[in-house]
Backbone and ligand atoms as CSV (ligand in chain L), in Angstrom:
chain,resi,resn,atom,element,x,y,z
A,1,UNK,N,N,99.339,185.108,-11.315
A,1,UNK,CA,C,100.141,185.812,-12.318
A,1,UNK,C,C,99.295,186.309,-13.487
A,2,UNK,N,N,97.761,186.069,-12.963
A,2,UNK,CA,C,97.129,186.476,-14.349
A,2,UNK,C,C,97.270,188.129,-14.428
A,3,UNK,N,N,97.525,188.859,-15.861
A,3,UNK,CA,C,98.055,190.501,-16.223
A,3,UNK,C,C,97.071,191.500,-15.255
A,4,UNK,N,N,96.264,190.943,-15.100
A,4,UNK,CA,C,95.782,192.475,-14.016
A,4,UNK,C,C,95.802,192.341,-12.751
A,5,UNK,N,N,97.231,190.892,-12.054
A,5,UNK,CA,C,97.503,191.063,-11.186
A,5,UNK,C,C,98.708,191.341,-10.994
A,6,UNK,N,N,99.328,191.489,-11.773
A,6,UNK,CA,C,101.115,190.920,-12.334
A,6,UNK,C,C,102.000,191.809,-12.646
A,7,UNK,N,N,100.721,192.821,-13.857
A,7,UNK,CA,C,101.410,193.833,-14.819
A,7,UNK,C,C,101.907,194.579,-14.790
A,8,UNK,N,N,102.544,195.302,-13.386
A,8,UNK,CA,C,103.018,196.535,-12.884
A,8,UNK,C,C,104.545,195.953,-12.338
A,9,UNK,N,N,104.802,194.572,-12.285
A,9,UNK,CA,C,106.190,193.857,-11.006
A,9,UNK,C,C,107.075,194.526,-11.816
A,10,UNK,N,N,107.401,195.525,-12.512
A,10,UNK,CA,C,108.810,195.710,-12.702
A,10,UNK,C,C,108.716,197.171,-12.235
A,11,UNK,N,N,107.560,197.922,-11.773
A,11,UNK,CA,C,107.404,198.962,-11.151
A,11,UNK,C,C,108.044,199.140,-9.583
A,12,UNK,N,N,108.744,197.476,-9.111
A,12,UNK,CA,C,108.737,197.634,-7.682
A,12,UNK,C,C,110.043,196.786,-7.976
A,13,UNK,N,N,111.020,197.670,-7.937
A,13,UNK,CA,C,112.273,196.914,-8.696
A,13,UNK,C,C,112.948,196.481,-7.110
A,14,UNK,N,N,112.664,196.372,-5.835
A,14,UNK,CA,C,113.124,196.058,-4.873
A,14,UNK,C,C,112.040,195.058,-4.068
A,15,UNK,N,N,111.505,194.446,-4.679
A,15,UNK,CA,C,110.454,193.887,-3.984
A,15,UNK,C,C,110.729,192.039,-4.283
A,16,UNK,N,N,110.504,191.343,-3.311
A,16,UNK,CA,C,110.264,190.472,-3.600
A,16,UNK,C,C,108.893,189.669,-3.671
A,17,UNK,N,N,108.743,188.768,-4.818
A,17,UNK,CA,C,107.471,188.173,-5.083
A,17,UNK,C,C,107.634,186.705,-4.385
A,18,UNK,N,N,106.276,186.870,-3.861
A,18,UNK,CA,C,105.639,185.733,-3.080
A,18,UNK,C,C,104.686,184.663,-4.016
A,19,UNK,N,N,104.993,183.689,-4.402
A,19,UNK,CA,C,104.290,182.642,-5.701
A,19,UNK,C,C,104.129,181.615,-4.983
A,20,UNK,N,N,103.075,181.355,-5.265
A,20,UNK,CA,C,102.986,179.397,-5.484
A,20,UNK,C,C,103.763,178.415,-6.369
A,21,UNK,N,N,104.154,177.647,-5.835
A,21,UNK,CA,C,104.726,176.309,-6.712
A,21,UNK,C,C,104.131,176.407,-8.087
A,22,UNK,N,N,102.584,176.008,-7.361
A,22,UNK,CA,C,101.586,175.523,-8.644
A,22,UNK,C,C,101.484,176.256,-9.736
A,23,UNK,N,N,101.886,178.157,-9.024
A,23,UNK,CA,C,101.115,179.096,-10.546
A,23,UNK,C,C,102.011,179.264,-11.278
A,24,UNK,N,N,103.704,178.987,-10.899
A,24,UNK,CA,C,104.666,178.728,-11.516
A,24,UNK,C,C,104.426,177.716,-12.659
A,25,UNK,N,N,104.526,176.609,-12.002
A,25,UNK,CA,C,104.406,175.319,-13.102
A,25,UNK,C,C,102.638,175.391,-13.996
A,26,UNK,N,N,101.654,176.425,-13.449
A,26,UNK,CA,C,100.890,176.565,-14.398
A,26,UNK,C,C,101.387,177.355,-15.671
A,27,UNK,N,N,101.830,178.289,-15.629
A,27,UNK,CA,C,102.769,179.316,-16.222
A,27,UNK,C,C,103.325,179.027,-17.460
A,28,UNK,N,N,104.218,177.377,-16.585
A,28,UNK,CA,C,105.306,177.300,-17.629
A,28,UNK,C,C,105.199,176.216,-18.289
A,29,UNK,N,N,103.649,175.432,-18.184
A,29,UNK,CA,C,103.421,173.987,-18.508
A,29,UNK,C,C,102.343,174.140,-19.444
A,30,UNK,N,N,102.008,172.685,-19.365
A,30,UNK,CA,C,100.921,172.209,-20.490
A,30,UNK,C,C,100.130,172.873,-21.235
A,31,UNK,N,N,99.509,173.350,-20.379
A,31,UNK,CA,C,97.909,173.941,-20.232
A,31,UNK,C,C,97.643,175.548,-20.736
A,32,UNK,N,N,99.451,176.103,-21.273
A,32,UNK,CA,C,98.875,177.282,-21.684
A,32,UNK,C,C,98.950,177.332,-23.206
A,33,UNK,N,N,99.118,176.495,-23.750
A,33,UNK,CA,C,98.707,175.842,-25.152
A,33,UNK,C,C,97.414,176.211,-25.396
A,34,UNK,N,N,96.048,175.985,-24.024
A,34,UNK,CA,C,95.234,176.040,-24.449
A,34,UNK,C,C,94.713,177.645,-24.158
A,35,UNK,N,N,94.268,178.363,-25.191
A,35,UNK,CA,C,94.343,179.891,-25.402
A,35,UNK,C,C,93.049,179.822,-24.431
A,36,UNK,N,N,92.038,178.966,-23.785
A,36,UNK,CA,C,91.076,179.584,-22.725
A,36,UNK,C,C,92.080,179.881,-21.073
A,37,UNK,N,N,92.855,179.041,-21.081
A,37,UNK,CA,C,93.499,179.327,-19.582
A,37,UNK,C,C,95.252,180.250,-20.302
A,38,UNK,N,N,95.609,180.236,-21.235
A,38,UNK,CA,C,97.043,181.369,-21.519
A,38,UNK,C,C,96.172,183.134,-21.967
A,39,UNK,N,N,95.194,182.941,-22.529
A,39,UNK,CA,C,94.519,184.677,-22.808
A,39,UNK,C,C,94.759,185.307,-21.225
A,40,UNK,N,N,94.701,185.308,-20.527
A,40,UNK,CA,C,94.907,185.714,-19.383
A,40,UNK,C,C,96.312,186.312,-18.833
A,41,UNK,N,N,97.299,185.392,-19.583
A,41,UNK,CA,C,98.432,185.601,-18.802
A,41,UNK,C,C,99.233,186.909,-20.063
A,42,UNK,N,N,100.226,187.241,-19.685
A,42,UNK,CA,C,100.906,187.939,-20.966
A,42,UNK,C,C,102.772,186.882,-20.828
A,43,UNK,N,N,103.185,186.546,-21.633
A,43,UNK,CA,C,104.170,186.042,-21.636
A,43,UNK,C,C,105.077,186.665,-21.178
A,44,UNK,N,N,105.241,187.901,-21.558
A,44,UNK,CA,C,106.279,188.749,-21.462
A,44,UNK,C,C,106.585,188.572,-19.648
A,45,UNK,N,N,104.908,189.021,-19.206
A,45,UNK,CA,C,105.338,189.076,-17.555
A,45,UNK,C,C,105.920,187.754,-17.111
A,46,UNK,N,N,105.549,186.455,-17.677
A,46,UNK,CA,C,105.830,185.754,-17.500
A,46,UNK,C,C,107.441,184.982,-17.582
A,47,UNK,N,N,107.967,185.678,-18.686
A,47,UNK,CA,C,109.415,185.270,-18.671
A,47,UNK,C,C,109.956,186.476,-18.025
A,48,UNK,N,N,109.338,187.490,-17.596
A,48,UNK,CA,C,110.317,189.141,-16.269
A,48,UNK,C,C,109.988,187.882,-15.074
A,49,UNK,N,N,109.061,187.236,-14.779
A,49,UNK,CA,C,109.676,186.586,-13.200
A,49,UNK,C,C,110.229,185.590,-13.151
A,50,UNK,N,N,110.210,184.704,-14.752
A,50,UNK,CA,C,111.250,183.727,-14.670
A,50,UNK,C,C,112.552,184.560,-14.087
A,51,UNK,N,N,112.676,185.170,-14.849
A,51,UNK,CA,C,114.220,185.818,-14.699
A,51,UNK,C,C,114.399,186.681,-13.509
A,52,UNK,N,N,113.084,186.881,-12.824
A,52,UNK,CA,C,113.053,187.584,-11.198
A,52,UNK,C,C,113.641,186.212,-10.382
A,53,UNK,N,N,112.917,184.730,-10.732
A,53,UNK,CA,C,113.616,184.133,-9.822
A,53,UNK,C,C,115.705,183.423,-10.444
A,54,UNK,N,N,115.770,183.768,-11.310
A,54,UNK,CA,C,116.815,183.010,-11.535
A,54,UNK,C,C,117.910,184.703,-10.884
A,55,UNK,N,N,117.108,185.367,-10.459
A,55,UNK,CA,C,117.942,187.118,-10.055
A,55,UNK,C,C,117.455,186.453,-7.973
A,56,UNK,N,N,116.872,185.539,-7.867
A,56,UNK,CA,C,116.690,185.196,-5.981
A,56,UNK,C,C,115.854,186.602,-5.763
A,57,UNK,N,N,114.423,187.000,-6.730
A,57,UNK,CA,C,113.821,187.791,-6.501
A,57,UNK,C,C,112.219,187.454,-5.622
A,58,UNK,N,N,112.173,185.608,-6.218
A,58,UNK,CA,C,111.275,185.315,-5.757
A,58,UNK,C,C,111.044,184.208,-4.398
A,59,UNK,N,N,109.816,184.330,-3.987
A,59,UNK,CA,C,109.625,183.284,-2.560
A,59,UNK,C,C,108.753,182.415,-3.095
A,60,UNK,N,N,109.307,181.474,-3.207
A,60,UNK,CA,C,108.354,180.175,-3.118
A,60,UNK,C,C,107.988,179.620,-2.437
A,61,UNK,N,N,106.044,179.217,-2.561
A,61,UNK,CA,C,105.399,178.701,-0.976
A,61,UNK,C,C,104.918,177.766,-1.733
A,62,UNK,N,N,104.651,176.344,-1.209
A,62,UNK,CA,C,103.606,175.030,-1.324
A,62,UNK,C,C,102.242,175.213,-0.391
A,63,UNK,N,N,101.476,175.727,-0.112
A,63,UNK,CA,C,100.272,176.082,0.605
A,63,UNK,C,C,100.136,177.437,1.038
A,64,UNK,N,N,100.160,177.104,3.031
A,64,UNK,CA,C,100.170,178.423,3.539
A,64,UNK,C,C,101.731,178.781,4.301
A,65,UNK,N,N,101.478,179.652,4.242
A,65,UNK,CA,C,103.177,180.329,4.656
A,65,UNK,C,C,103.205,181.906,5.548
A,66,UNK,N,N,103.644,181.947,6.292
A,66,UNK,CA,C,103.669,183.357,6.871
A,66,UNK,C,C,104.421,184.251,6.280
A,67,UNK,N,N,104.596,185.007,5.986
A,67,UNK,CA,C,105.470,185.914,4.802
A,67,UNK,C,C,106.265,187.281,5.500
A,68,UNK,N,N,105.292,188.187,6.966
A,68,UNK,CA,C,105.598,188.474,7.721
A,68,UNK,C,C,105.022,188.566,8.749
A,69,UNK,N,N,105.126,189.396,10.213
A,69,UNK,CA,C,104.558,188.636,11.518
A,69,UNK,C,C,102.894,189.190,11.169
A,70,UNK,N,N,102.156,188.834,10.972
A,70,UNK,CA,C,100.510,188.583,11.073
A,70,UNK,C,C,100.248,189.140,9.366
A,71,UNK,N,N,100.769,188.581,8.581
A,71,UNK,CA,C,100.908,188.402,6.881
A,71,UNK,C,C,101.220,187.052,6.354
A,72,UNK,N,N,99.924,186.348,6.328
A,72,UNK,CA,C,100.371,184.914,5.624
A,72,UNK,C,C,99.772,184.944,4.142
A,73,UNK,N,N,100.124,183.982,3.100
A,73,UNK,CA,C,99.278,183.699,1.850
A,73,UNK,C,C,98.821,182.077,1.886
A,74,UNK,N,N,97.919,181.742,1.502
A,74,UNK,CA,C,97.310,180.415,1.289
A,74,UNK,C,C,96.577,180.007,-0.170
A,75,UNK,N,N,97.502,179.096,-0.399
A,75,UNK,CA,C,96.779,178.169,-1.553
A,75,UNK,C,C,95.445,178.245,-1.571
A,76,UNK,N,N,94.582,178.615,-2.575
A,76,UNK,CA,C,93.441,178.197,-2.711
A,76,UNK,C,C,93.181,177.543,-4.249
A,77,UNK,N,N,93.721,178.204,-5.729
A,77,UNK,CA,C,93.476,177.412,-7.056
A,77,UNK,C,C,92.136,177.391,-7.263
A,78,UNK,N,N,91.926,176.601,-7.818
A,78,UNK,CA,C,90.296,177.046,-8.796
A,78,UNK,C,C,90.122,177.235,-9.763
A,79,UNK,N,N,90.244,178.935,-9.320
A,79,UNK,CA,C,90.410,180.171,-10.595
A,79,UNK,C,C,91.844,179.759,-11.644
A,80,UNK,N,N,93.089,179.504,-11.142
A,80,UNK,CA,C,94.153,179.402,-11.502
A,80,UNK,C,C,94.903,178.312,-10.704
A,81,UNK,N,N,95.774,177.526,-11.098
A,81,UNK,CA,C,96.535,176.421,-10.517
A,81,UNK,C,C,97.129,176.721,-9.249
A,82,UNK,N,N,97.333,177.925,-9.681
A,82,UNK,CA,C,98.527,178.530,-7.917
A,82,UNK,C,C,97.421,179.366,-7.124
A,83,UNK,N,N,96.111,179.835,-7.730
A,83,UNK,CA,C,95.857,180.782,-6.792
A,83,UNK,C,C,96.013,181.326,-5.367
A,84,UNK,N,N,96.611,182.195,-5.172
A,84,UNK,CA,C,96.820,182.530,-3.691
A,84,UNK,C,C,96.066,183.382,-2.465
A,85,UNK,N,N,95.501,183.179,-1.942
A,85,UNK,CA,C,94.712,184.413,-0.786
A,85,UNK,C,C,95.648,184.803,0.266
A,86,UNK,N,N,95.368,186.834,0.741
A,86,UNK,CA,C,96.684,187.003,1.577
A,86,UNK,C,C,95.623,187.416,2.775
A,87,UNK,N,N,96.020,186.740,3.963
A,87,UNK,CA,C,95.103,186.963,5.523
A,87,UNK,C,C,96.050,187.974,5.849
A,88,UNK,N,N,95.776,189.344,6.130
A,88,UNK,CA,C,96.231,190.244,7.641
A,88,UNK,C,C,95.491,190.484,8.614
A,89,UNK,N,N,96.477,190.630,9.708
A,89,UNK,CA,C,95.286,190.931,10.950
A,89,UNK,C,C,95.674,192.195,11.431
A,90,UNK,N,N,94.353,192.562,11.220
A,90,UNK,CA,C,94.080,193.969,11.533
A,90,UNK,C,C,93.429,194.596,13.039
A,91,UNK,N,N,93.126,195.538,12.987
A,91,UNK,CA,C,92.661,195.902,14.099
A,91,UNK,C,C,91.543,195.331,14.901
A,92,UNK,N,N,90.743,195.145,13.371
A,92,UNK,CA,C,89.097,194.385,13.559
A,92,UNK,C,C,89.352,193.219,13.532
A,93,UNK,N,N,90.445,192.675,13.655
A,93,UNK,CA,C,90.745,191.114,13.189
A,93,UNK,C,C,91.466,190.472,12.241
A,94,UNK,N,N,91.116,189.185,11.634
A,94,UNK,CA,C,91.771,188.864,10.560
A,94,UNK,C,C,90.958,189.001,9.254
A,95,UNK,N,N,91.883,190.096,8.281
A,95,UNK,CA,C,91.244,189.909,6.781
A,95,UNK,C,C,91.830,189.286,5.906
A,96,UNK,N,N,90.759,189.027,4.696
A,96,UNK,CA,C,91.178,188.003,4.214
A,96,UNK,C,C,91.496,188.911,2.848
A,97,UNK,N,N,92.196,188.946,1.635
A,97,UNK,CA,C,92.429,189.472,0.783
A,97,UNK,C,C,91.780,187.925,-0.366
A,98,UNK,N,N,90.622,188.074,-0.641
A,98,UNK,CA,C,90.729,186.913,-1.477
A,98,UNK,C,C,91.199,186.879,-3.038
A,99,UNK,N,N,91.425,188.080,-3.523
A,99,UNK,CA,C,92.207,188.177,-4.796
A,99,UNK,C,C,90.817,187.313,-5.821
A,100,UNK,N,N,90.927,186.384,-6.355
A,100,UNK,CA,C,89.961,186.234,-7.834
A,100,UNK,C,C,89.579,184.678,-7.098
A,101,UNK,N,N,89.558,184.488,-5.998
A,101,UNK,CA,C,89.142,183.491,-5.007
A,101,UNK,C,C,87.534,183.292,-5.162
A,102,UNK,N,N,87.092,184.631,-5.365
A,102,UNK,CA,C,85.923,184.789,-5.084
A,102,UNK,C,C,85.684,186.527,-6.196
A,103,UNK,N,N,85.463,186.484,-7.119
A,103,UNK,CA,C,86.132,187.957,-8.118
A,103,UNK,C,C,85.026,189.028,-7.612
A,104,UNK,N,N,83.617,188.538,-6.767
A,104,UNK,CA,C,82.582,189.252,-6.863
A,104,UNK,C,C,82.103,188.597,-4.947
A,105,UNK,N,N,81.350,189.810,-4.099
A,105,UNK,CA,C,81.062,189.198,-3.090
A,105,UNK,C,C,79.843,187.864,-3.502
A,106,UNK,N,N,79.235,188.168,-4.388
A,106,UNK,CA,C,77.981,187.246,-5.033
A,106,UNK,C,C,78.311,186.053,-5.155
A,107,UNK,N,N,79.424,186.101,-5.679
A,107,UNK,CA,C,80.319,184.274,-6.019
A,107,UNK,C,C,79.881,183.562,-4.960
A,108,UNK,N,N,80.716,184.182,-4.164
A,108,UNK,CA,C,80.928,183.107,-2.562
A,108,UNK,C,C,79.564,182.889,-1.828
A,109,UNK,N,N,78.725,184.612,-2.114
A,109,UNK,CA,C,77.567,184.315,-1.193
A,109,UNK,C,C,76.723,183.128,-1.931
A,110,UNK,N,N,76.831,182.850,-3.041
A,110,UNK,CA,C,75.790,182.474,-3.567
A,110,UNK,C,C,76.233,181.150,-4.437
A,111,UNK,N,N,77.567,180.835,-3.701
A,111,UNK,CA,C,78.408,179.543,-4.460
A,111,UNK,C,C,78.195,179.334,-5.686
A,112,UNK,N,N,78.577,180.653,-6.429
A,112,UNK,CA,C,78.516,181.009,-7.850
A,112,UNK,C,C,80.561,180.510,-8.061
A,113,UNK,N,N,80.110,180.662,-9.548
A,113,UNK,CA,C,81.585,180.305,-10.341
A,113,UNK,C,C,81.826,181.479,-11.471
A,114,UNK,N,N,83.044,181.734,-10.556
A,114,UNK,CA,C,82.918,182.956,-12.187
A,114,UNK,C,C,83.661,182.186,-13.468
A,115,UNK,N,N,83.469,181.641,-14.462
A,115,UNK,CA,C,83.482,181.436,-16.048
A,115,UNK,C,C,84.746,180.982,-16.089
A,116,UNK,N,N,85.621,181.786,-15.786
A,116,UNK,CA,C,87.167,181.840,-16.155
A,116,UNK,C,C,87.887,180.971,-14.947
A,117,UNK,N,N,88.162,179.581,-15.263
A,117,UNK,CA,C,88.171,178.807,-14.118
A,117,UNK,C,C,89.031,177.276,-14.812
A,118,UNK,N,N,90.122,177.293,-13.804
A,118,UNK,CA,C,90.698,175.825,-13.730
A,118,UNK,C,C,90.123,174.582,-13.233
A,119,UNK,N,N,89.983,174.706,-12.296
A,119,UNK,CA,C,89.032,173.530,-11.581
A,119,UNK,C,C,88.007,174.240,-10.698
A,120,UNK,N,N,87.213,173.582,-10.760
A,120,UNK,CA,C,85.936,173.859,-10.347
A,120,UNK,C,C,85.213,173.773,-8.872
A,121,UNK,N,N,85.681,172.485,-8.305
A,121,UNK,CA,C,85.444,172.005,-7.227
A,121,UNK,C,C,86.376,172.650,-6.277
A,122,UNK,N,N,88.059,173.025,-6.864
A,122,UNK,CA,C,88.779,173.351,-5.847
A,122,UNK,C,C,88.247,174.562,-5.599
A,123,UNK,N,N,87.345,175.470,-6.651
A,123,UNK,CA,C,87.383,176.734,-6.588
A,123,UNK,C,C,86.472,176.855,-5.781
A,124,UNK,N,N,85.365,175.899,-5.538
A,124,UNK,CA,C,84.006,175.924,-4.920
A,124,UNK,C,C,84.160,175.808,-3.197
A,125,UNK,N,N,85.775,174.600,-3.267
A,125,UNK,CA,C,85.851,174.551,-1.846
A,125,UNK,C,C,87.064,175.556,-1.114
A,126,UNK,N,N,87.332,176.692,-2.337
A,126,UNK,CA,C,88.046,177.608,-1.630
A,126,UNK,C,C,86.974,178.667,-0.714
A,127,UNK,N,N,85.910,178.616,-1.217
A,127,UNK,CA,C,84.915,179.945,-0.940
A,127,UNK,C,C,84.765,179.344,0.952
A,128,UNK,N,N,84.944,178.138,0.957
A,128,UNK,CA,C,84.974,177.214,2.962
A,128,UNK,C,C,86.544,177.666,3.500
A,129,UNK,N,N,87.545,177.773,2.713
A,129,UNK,CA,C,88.867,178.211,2.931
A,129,UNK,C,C,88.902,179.211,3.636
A,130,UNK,N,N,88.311,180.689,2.508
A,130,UNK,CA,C,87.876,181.734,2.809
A,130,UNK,C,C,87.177,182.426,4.411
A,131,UNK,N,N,86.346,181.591,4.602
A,131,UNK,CA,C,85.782,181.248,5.596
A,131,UNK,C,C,86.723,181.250,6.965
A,132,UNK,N,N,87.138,180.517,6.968
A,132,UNK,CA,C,87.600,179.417,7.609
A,132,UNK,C,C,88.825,180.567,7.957
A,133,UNK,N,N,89.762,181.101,7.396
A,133,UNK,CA,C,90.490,182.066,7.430
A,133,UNK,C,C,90.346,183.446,8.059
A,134,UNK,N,N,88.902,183.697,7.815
A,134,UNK,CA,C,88.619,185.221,8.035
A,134,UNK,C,C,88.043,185.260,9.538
A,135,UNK,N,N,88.031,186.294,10.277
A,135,UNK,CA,C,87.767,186.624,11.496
A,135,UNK,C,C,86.086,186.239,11.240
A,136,UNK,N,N,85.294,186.899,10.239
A,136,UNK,CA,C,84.152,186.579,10.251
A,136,UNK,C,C,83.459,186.795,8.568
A,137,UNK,N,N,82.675,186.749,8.008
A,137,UNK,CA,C,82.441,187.011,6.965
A,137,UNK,C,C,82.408,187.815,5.854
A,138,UNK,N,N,82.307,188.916,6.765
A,138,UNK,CA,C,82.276,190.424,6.848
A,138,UNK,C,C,83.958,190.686,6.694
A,139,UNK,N,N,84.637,189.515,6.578
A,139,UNK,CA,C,85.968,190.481,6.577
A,139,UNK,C,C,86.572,189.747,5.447
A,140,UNK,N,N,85.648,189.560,4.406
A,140,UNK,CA,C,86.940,188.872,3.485
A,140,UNK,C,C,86.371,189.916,2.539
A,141,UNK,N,N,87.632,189.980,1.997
A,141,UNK,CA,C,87.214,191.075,0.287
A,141,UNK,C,C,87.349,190.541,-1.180
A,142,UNK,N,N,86.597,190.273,-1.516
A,142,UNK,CA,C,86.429,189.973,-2.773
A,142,UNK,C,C,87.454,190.667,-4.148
A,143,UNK,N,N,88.345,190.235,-4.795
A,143,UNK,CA,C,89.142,190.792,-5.894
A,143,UNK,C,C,88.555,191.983,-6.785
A,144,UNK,N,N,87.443,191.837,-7.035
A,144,UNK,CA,C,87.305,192.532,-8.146
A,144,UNK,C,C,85.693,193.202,-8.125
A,145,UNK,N,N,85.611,192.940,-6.803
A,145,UNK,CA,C,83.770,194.100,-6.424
A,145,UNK,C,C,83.748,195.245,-6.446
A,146,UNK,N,N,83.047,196.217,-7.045
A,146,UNK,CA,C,83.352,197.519,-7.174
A,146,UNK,C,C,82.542,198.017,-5.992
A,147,UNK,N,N,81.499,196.527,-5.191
A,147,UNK,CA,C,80.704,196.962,-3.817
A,147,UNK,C,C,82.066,197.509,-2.311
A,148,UNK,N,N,83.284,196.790,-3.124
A,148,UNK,CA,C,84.579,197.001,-2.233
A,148,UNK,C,C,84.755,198.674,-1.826
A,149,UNK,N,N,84.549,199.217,-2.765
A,149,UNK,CA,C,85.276,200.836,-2.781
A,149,UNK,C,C,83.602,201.626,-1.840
A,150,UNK,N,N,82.355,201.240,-2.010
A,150,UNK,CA,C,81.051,201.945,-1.552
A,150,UNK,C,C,81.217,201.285,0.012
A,151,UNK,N,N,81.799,199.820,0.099
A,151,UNK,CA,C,81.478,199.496,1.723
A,151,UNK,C,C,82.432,199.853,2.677
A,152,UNK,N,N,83.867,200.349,1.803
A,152,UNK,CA,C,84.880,200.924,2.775
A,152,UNK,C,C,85.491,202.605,2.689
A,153,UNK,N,N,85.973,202.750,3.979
A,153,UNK,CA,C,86.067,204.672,3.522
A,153,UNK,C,C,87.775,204.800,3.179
A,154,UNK,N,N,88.073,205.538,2.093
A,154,UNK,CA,C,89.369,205.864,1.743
A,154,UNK,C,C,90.117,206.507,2.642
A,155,UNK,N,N,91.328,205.948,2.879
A,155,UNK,CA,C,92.148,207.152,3.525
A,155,UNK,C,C,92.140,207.953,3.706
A,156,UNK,N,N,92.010,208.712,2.588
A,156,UNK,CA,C,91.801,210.352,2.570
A,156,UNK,C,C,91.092,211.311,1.622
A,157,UNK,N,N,90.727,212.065,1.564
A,157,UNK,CA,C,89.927,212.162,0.302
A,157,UNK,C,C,90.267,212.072,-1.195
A,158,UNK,N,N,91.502,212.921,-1.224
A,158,UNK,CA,C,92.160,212.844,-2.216
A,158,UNK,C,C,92.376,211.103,-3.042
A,159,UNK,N,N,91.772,209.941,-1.796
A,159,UNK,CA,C,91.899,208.325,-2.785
A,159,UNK,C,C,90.800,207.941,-2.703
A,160,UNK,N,N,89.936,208.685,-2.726
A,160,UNK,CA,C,88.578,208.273,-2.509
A,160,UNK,C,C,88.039,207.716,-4.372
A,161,UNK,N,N,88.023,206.752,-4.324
A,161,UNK,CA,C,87.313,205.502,-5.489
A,161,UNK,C,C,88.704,205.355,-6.140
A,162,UNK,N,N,89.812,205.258,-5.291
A,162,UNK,CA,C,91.299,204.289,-5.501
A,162,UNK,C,C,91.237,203.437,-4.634
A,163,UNK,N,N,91.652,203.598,-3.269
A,163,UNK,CA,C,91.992,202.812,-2.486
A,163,UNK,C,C,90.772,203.003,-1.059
A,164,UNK,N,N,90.633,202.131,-0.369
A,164,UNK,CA,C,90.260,201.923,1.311
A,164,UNK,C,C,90.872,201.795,2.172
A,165,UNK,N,N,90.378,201.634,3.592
A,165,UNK,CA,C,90.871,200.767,4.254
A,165,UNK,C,C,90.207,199.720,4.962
A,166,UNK,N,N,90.867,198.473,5.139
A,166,UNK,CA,C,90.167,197.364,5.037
A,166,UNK,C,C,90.571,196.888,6.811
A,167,UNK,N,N,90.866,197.925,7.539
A,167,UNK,CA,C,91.175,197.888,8.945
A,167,UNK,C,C,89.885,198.322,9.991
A,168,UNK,N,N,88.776,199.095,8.569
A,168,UNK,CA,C,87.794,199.224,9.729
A,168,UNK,C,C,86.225,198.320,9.532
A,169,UNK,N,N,85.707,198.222,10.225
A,169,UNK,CA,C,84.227,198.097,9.732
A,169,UNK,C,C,83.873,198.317,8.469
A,170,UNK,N,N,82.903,197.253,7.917
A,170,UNK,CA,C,82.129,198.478,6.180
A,170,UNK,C,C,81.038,199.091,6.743
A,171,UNK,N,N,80.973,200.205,5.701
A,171,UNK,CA,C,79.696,201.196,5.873
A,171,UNK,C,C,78.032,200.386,5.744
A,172,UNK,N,N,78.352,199.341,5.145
A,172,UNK,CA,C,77.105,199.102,5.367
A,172,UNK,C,C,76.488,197.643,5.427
L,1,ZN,ZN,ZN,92.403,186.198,-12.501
């Protein structure tokens, strides 16, 4: 739920959100007292999905969960109490969406920690999760690599340094 993953949910007024237990009760507990783990979040988004789930907008999962047929999400935390990673299987196999699991391919290769972090160890033994999930190494994507947009080819030209697709091979 941290804002530059979050900040758009009232843009998709028919959608339902898929959460963790944990990033819930991170959310709404202790720990955002302390301004190194609440700077992240924005309140506001935070009380639009309270009130998404008290509207039966949201799905609540305790780990891994299938969400639809070859679309699961899995607990990983670390970075954040609930963190979640989403596996699809694609043509080439299974990818892994690791979201801030891993914010940079460097993290994981290099069992780095990026700064902004709940626990440490869980975050260290999500990067084996990761793993462990993906068809092969080569298929997990990192949240926030800008190596993401140079190793995959856009749809079409017109989204070329927006979006990819993460169904084929990378370029390099
Ligand atoms: Zn984050």
């Amino acid at each position: 739920m941290h804002n530059d993953h979050v900040g758009t949910f009232f843009d998709f007024p028919n959608a339902t959100f898929h959460l963790q237990d944990e990033e819930m009760q991170f959310v709404t507990g202790r720990h955002m007292r302390d301004a190194v783990f609440s700077r992240p979040y924005e309140v506001d988004h935070v009380v639009g999905l309270v009130r998404l789930v008290f509207g039966d907008r949201v799905d609540f999962h305790r780990g891994d969960a299938e969400i639809a047929p070859g679309v699961s999400v899995h607990h990983i935390g670390g970075h954040t109490m609930g963190l979640q990673a989403v596996r699809v299987q694609t043509r080439r196999g299974w990818v892994v969406l690791a979201s801030d699991a891993s914010h940079y391919y460097e993290h994981m290769e290099s069992g780095r920690c990026f700064p902004l972090v709940f626990d440490v160890g869980e975050l260290l033994e999500g990067y084996a999760t990761l793993q462990r999930l993906a068809a092969s190494p080569g298929h997990i994507i990192p949240g926030h690599d800008p190596l993401v947009l140079k190793r995959y080819p856009p749809p079409s030209p017109a989204l070329a340094g927006i979006a990819v697709r993460l169904d084929v091979d990378p370029v390099e």
